[in-house]
Each structure stands twice: as structure tokens, then as C-alpha cells.
KEKE-151142 format. One line per 3 residues: number of its first residue (from 1); their letters; for each residue x, y, z of N, C-alpha, C. Coordinates in pm, 1 decimal. Each point is the difference from the previous one (the first is absolute). Example, Ala and Ser with C-alpha at 12.3 -4.5 7.8 and 13.67 -1.06 7.14 Angstrom:
<pts>
1> as> 1319.0:-569.0:780.0:-89.0:119.0:0.0:90.0:120.0:0.0  -35.0:105.0:-72.0:82.0:119.0:6.0:-77.0:109.0:73.0
</pts>
This chain:
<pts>
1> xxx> -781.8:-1004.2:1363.6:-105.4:-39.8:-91.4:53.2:11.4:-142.9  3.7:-77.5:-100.4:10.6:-3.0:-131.0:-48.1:87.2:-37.6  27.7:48.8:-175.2:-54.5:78.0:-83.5:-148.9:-71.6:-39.0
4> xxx> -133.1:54.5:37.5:-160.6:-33.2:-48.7:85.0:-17.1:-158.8  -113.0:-106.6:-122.4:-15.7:4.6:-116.2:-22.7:108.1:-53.6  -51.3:114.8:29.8:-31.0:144.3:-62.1:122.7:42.7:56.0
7> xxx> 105.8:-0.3:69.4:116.6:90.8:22.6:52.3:-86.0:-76.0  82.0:-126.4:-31.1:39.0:-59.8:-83.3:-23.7:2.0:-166.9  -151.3:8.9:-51.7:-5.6:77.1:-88.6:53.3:125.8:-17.3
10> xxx> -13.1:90.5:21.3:11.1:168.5:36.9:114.8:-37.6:-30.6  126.1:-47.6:63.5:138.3:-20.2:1.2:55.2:-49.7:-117.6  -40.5:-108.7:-9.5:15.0:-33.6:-191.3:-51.4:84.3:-83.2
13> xxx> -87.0:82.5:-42.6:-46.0:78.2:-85.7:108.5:81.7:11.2  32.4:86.4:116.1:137.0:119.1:1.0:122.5:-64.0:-11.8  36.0:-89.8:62.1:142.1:-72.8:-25.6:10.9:-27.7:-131.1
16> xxx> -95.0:-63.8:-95.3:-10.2:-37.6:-87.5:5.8:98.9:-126.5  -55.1:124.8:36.1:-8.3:127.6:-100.6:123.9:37.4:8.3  60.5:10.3:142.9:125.1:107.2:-31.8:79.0:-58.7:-24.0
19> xxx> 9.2:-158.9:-5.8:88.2:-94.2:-58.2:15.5:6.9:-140.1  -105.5:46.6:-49.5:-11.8:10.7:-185.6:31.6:129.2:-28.9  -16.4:80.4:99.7:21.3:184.5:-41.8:196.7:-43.6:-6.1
22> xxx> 54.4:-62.5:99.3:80.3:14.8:14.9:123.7:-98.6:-70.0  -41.4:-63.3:-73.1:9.8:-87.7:-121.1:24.7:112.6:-134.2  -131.8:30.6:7.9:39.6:101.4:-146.1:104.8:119.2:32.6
25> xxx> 29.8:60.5:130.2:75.3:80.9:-14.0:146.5:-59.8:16.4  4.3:-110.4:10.6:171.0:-98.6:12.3:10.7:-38.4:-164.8  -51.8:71.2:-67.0:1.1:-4.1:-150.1:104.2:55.5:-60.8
28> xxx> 5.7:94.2:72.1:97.1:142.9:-13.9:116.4:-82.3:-34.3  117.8:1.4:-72.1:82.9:-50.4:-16.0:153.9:100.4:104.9  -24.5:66.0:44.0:125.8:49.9:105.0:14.7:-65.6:85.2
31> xxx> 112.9:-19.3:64.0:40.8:-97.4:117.4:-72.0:157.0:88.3  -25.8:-41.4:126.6:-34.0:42.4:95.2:-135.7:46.5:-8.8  -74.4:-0.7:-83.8:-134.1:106.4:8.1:-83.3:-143.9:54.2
34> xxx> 20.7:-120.5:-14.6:-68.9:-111.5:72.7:-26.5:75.9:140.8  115.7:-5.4:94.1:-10.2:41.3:128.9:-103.7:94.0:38.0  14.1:124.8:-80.5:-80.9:86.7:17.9:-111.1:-11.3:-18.0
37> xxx> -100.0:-83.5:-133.1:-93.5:12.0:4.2:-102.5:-122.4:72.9  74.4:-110.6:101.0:-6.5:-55.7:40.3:-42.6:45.8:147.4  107.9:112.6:38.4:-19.7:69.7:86.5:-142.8:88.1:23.3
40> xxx> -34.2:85.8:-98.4:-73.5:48.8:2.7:-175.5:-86.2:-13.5  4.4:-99.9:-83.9:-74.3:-78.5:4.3:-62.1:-69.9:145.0  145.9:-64.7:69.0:-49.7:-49.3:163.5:-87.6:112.7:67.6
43> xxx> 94.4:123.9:-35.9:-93.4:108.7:93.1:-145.5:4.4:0.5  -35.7:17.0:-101.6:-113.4:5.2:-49.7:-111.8:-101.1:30.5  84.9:-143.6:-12.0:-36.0:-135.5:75.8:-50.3:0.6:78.9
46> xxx> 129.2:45.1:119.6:11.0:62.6:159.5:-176.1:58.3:25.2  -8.8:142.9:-33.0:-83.9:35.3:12.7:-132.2:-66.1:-54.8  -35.8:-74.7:-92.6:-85.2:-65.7:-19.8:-71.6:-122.8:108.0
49> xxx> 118.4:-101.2:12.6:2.5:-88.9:109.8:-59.5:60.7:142.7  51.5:87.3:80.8:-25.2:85.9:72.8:-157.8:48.5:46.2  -24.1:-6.0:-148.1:-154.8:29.5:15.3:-91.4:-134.1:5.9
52> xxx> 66.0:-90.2:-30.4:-96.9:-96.6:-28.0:-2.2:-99.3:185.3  118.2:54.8:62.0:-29.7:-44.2:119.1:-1.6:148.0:88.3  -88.5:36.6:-11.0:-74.7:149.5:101.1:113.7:114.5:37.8
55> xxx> 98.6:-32.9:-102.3:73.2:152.6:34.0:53.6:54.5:-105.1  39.5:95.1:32.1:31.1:100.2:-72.2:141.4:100.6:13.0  134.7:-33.7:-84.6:75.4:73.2:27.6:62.1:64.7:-116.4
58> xxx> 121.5:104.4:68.9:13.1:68.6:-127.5:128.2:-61.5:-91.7  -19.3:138.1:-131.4:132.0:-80.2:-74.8:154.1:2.4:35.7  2.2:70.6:99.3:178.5:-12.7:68.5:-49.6:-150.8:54.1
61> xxx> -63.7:-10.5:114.5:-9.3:-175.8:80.2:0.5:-53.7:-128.8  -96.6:-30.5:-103.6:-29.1:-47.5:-133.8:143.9:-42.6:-31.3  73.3:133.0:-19.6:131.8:-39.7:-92.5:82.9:-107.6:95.4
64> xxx> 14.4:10.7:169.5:72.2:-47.4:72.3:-67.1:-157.4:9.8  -115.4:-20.4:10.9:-65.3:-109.1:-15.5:95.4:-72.0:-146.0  -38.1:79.6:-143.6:32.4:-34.1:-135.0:199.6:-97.9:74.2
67> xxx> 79.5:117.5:6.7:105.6:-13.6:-30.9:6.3:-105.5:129.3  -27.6:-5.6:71.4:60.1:-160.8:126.1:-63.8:-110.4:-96.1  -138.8:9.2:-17.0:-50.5:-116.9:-76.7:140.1:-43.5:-105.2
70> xxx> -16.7:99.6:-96.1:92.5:-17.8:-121.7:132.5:-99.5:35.0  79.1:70.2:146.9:102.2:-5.5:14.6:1.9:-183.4:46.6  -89.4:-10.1:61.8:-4.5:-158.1:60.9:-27.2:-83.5:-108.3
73> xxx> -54.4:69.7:-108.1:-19.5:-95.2:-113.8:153.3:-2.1:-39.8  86.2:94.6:-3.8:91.7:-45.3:-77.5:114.6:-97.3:113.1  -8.4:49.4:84.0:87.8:-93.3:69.1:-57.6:-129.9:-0.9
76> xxx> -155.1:-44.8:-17.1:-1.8:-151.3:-15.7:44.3:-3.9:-132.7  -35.5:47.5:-99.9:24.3:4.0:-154.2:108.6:85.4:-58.5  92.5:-2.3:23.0:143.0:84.2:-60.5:7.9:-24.9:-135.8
79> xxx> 30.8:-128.0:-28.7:25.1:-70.6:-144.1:-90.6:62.9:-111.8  -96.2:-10.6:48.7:-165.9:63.5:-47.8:23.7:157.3:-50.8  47.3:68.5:112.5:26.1:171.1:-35.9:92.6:44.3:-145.1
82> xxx> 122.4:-63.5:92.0:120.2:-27.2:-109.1:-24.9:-29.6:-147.7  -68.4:-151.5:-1.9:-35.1:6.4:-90.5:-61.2:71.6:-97.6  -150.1:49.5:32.9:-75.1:79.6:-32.5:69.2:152.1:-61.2
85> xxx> 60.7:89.1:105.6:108.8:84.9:-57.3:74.1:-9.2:-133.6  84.9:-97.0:34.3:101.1:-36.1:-109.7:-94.9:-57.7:-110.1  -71.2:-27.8:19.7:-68.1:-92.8:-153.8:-36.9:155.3:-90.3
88> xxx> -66.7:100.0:102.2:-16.9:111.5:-147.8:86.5:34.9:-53.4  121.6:-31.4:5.2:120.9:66.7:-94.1:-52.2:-86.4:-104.1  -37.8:-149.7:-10.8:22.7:-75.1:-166.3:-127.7:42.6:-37.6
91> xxx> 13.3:57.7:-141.0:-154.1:45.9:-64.4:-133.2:-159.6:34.6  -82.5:62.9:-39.2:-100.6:-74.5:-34.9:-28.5:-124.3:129.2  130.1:-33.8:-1.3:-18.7:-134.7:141.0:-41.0:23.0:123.7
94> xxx> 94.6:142.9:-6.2:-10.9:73.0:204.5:-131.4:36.0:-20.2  -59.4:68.4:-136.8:-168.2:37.3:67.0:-141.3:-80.5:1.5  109.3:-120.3:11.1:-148.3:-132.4:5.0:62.7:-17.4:142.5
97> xxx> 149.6:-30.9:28.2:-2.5:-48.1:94.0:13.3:86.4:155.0  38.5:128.5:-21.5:-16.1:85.4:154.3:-151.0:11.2:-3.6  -134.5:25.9:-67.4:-135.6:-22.6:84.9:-36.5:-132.1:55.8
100> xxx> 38.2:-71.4:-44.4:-26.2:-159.6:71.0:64.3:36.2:92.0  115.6:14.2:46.2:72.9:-32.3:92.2:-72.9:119.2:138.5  -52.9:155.6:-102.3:-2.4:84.6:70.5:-227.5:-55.6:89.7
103> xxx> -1.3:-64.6:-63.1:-156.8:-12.3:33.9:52.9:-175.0:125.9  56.2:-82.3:-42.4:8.1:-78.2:91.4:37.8:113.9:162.1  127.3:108.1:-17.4:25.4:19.9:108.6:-154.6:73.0:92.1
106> xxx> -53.8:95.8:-92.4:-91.8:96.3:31.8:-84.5:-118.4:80.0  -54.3:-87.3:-42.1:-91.1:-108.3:36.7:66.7:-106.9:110.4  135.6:29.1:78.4:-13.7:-84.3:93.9:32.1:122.7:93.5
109> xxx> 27.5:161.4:-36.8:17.9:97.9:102.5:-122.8:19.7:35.5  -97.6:10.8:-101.5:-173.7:70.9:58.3:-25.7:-122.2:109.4  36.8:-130.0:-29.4:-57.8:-59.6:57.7:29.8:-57.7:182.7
112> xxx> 106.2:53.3:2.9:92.2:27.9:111.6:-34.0:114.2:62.2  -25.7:92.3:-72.8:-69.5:151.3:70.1:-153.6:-64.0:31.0  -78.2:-45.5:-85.1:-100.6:-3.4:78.0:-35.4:-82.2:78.7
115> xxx> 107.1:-88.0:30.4:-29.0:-135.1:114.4:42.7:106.2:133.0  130.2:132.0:-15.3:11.9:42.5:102.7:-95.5:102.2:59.8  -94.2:66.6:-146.9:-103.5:81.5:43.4:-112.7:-26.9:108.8
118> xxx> -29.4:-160.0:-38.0:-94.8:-94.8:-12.3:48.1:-24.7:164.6  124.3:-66.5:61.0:88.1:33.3:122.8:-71.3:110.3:112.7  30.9:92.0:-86.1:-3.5:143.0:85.5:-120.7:24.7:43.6
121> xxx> -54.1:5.2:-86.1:-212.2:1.7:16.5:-18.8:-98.0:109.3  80.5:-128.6:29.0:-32.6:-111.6:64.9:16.3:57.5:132.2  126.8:15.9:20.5:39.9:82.4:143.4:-91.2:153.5:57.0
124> xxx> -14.3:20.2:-98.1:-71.8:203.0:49.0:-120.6:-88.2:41.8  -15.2:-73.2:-94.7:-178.8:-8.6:76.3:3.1:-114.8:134.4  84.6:-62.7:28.1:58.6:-87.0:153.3:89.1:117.0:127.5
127> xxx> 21.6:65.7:-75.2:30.3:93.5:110.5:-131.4:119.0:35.4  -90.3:12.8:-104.0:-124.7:93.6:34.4:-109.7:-133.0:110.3  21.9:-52.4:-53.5:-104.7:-147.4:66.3:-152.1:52.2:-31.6
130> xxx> -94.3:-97.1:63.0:-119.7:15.1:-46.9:-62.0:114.0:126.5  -65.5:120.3:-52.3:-87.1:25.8:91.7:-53.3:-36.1:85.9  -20.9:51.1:114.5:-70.6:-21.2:93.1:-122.5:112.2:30.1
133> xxx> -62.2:-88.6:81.0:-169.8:57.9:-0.2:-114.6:20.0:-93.6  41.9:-132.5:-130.1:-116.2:-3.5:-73.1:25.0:88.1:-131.4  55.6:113.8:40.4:-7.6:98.8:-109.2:162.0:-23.6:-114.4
136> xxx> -9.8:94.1:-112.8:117.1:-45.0:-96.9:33.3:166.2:6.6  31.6:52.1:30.5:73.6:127.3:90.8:107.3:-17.7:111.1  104.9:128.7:9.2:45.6:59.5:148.2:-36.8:93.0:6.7
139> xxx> 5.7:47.2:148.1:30.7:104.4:54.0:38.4:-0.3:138.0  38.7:144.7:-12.4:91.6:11.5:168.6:-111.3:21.9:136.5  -120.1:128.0:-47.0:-87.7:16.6:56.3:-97.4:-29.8:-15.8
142> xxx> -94.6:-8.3:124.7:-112.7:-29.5:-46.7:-129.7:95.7:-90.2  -49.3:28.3:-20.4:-102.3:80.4:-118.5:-90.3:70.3:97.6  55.7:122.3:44.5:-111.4:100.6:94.0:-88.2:70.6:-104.2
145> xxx> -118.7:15.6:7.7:-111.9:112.9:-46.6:8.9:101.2:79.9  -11.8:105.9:-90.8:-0.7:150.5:36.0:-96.8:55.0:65.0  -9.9:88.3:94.8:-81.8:17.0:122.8:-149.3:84.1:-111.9
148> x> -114.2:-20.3:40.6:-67.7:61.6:-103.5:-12.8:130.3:66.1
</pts>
């Protein structure tokens, strides 16, 4: 089943925020602090996304979620990383151009995480299947009353 218009909203509002949180911190003019706060940003993502399709995990999965996302972004987008990196060495240029570069990546990783969130929810709830006997419960036993 697709992402409903209210999970699709939900998803743009967070993809979209930590895309801008994570913009201003690729400001920083040091080579490498991109990575990091990029990193920490997905996490945060991670866990956001998470909630918006009925679960809930923590920030180690979060970070492991963050860093595969990240990582598949860069293997489609290498040129993109590289770039981004190396551009903060030249004043003034690298810090217009590593947040562009750093908000395009953020915005096709969230969106890859939550097509796989969006995935996962699909399967848990095809492997639970629909109840049987009317009711929206399990159980193993049946419900004895106590002898009065």
C-alpha cells in the first residue's frame, strides 16, 4: 500500500525541516563537519519518519538507519559529496554551495528511508493478516471467569 496523503505530508514537513536544519549546519566552513552534521541530522530524521508510520525505534537503529541511507546516497551521488567537501575550503563560494548540495542529498535520503519505512509497515501488517472472528484483537486463550 502507498504512503496515505497525511503520511506523505508528515514526511515532507520532517524531510523538509531537517533538510534546512541541515543546510545551515553545512555552513560551517571545515571540510568534514558536512558529514557529521548530516549524520546526525538523518538520525533524528530516522526517528521522526519512524513515527509517522507506527513505529518507534531507537537512536543506535536511528543512527544505522541515518548512515546506510546516507551511504546509498553517496554511492548514487559521489560527485555531489566530493564536491560539497572540497567546495568549503574556497571562502564565501563553498558556504553557498555545500548546503545546496547538502539539502538536495538529505532530501533524496529521507525520501528513500521513508519509501522503505512505508515498505516495512506494508509487510508487518501482510504477515499479521486481518483478524479473524470479527474482533481487532489476539489471543492464545480463551477468556475464563473466575469461579464466584
Amino acid at each position: 500500500m502507498p504512503m496515505t496523503e497525511e503520511e506523505m505530508s508528515k514526511c515532507r514537513k520532517i524531510i523538509h525541516g531537517h533538510a534546512a536544519l541541515a543546510a545551515a549546519g553545512n555552513m560551517l566552513p571545515a571540510p568534514g563537519s558536512g558529514v557529521a552534521v548530516d549524520t546526525v541530522t538523518m538520525t533524528t530524521m530516522a526517528m521522526a519518519l519512524a513515527s509517522v508510520f507506527g513505529g518507534s525505534i531507537t537512536e543506535s537503529v536511528a543512527k544505522n538507519l541515518a548512515t546506510s541511507a546516507i551511504i546509498a546516497t553517496i554511492k548514487k551521488q559521489p560527485l555531489k559529496v566530493i564536491t560539497k567537501e572540497v567546495s568549503k575550503v574556497l571562502p564565501f563560494i563553498g558556504q553557498l554551495i555545500a548546503p545546496t548540495i547538502s539539502v538536495a542529498m538529505l532530501e533524496s535520503a529521507g525520501w528513500l528511508l521513508a519509501e522503505d519505512l512505508a515498505n516495512e509497515r506494508d509487510i508487518k501488517q501482510q504477515q499479521l493478516g486481518a483478524p479473524k472472528g470479527g474482533h481487532n484483537f489476539r489471543y492464545e486463550k480463551k477468556l475464563e471467569l473466575p469461579e464466584p
